[in-house]
N, C-alpha and C positions, 0 to 999 in steps of 0.2 A: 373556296367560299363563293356561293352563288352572288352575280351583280345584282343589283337593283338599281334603278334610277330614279334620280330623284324630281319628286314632285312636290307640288302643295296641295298634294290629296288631303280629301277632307276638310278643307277650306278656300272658301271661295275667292276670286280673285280682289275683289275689295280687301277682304282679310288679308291675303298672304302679301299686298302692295302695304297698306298698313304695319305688316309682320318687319318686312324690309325698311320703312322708314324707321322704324321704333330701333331698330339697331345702327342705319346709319346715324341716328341722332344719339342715341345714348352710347354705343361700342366705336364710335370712332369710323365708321366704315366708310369710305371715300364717297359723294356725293356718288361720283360717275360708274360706280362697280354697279354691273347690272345680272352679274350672276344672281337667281334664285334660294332662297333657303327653304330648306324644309324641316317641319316641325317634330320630332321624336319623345318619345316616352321612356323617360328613364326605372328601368329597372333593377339595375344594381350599378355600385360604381366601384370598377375593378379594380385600379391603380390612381394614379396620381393625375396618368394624361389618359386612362382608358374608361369604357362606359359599355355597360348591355341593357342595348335598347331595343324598342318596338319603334320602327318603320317603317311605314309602306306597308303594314299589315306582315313586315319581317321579323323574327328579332335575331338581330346579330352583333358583335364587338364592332368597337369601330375604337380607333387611338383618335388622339389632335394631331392638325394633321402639323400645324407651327408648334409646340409645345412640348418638349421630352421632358419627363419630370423620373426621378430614380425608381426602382422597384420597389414594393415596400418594406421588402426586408434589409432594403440597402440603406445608410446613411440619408437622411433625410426623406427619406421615402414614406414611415408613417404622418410627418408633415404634409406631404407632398396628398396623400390621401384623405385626409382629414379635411382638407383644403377644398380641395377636390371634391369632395363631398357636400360641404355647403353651398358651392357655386353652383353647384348642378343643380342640386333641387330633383323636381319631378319630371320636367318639361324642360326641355333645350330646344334651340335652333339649330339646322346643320350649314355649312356653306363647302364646297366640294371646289378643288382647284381639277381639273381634267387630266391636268400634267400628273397629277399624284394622287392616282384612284388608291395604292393600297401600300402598306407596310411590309418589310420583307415575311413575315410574317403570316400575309392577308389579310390582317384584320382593314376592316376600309376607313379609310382617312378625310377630315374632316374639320374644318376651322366650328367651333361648339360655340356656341352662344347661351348665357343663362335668359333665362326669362324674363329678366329685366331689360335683357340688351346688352348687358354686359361680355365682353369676348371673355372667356373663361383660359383661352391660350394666353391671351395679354396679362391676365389678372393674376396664373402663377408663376407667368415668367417674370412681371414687374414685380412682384412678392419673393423671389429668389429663391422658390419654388422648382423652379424648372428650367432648362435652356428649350432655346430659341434655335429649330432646326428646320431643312428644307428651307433655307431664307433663298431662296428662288422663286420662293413659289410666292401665289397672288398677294398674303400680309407678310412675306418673310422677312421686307425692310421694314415695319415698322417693328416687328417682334423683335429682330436683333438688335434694333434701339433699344428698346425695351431692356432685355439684357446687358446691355454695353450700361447703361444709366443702374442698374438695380447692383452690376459687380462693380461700380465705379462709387457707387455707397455702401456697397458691403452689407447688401441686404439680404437677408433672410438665411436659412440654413445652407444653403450653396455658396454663398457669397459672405459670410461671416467673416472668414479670414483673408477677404482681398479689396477689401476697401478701407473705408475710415472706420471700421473696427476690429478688431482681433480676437484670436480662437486662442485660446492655450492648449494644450493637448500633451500628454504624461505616457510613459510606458515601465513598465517594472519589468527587468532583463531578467533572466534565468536561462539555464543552461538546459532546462528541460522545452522550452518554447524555441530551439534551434529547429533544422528539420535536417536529419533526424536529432531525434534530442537525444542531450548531453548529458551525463552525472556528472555535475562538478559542484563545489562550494560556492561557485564564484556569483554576483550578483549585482545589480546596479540598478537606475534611474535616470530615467529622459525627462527632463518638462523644455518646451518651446509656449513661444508667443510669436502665432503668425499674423503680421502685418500685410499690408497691400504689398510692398516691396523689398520685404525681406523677414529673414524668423532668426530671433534671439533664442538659442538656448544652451541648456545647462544639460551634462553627462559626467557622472558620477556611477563610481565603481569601485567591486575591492574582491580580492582572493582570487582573480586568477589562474589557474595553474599552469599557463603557459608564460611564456612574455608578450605583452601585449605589444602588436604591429601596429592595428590600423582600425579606426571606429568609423561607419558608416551609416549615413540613411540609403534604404533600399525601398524598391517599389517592391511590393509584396504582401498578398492578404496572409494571416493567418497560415500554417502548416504547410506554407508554399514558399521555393527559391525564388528571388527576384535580383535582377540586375542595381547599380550604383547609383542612387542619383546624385548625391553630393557626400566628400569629407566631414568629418565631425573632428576628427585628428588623425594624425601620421599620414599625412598626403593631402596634395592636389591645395596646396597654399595652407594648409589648415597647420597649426603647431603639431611635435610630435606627441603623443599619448604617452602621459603617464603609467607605470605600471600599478598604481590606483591612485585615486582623488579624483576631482573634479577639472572638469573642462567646458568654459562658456566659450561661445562666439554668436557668430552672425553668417549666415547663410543669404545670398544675395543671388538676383541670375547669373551672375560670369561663375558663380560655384556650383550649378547644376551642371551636370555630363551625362546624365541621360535618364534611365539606359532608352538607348535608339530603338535596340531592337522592341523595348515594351510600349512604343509612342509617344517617348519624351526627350526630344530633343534638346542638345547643350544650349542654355539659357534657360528656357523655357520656365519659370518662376511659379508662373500661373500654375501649370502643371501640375507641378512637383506640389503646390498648397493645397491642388483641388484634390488629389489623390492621397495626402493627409486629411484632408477632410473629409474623406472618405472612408477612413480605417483601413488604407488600403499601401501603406507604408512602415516601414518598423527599422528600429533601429541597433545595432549589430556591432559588436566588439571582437574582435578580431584576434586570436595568438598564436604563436609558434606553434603550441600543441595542437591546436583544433584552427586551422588557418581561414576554413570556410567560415570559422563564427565559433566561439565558445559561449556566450551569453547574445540574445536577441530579446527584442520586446514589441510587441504591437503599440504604433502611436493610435491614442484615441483619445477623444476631448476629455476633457478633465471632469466634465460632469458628465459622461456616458455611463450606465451600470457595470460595476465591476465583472469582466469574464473570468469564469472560473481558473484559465491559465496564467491570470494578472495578480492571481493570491497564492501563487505556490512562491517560494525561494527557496 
C-alpha cells in the first residue's frame, strides 16, 4: 500500500488549530500532544475498528490504530459494526503515532476521531466493543484504562460474562457434532452461568454406548479438535461421571489447565470466559467406546439463533 502523509490539506491553518482544540477539549486529548490531525471522508465502514476513506486526495483502508474490535462475522462483531457505524458518520479526524504507521496487514493505522471530537477508539472500547491494543503507543494507557474499567463492569458484548454481570450459554450434545462424527443414540445438555470469577453449570446425559470416563470443556470452534481447558467430571478435582444423569458444579481459575499449546494458560479464568464468549469452546463427554468424545456440543449464549447442528439428536 502506497504512504501518504499526513496533512491538513484543504484547510487552513486557523482551521486545522481549531480542528485540534475541538478534540483536545471534547476526546480527551492531553493539552500537550502536539501531533497534527487530519481530516478524512468516510466512504464505507468495513468492520468494527476499520474504515475506506478519501485522504489526501487518496482513498484507502486504514484500522484504529488503539482499538481491535472482532470481525463481523465473529461473536460480537455485528455489534462492533453497527457501532462503528454511527460514530463515524461522514467525516472523521485522523491522528497517526510514527511508531505504528501500519497493521500486519498494511492497512494504515490511525487513532479516528468522530466529528464531534469524540475518540471513536475510546468510545468502543469503553462500550465493550472492542479491546484496547498497541498500548505502547501514544493513547495506549488511556485505552487500556478504558478496557480495564468497561471488563471490570462487564460491559457490553465482550465483557458480559466478566464483570457484575453474567452470560449463560447452552449446548445440545450429539454424537453427530464430534469430529469426525458419531452414530450413537446417546445425547445430553450443557447450560452455564459465567460470572466475573467463576461459571456454574449443569451437564446432563443418557444412552451412552460406552462407559462413560471423563466430561470436558475444550477450546474449540465448530468441526474442529481442540485441547482441555477444565473438568466437568472424572478428573482434575471434579466428581466422577455418572453413566447418565446430571452433573453441576463450579469451574474457578485453579480448574483451568489450559490447553497451553492454543494460548490458555493454567489459571487463566478470563480466558477460558472470553473464548465461551466467543462460541469458541464446547463441551465433550468422553467413553470407553469412543475415548476421543462420544457426544460434543458447541457452548453458545442462550439467546444466539439456533445452528442447524444444535437441532439434530
Amino acid at each position: 500500500m502506497k504512504r501518504w502523509r499526513r496533512q491538513a490539506t484543504g484547510m487552513g491553518a486557523a482551521v486545522a488549530a481549531a480542528a485540534m482544540a475541538l478534540v483536545a477539549a471534547v476526546a480527551g486529548t492531553p493539552s500537550g500532544a502536539t501531533a497534527a490531525l487530519t481530516e478524512a471522508i468516510v466512504n464505507r465502514v468495513l468492520t468494527g475498528d476499520g474504515l475506506d476513506v478519501h485522504v489526501n486526495g487518496q482513498r484507502t483502508a486504514i484500522r484504529y490504530l488503539g482499538a481491535e474490535a472482532p470481525f463481523p462475522a465473529q461473536p460480537c462483531g455485528p455489534e462492533a459494526l453497527a457501532r462503528n457505524r454511527e460514530l463515524a458518520g461522514r467525516r472523521v479526524m485522523l491522528e497517526e503515532d510514527p511508531r505504528y504507521p501500519y497493521d500486519p496487514d498494511g492497512a494504515r493505522l490511525f487513532y479516528v476521531y468522530a466529528a464531534d471530537g469524540q475518540s471513536i477508539d475510546a468510545a468502543l472500547i469503553r462500550e465493550g466493543l472492542a479491546r484496547a491494543v498497541r498500548t505502547a503507543a501514544a493513547r495506549g494507557g488511556e485505552l487500556a484504562a478504558a478496557e480495564a474499567e468497561a471488563k471490570a463492569a462487564g460491559r457490553g458484548c465482550l465483557w458480559a460474562g466478566t464483570g457484575g454481570g453474567r452470560t449463560t450459554v447452552v449446548a445440545r450434545l450429539t454424537g453427530f457434532q464430534e469430529t469426525p462424527s458419531i452414530s450413537t443414540r446417546a445425547h445430553g445438555r450443557f447450560r452455564a452461568d459465567i460470572h466475573r470469577d467463576r461459571i456454574d453449570f449443569e451437564l446432563g446425559y443418557d444412552g451412552l454406548e460406552g462407559r462413560v470416563t471423563v466430561a470436558h470443556v475444550h477450546l474449540g470452534r465448530r468441526h474442529s479438535a481442540g485441547g482441555v481447558s477444565a473438568f466437568l467430571c472424572g478428573g482434575g478435582g471434579a466428581p466422577a461421571c455418572p453413566q447418565s444423569g446430571t452433573v453441576r458444579g463450579t469451574i474457578v481459575a485453579a480448574d483451568v489447565i489450559g490447553p497451553a499449546d492454543q494460548g490458555i494458560g493454567p489459571g487463566e479464568f478470563r480466558e477460558v470466559a472470553r473464548a465461551i464468549g466467543a462460541a469458541a469452546t464446547y463441551a465433550n463427554v468422553h467413553s470407553s467406546l469412543f475415548p476421543a468424545g462420544e457426544i460434543r456440543g458447541q457452548l453458545v449464549r442462550a439467546d444466539a439463533p439456533l445452528d442447524p447442528d444444535d437441532a439434530t439428536e
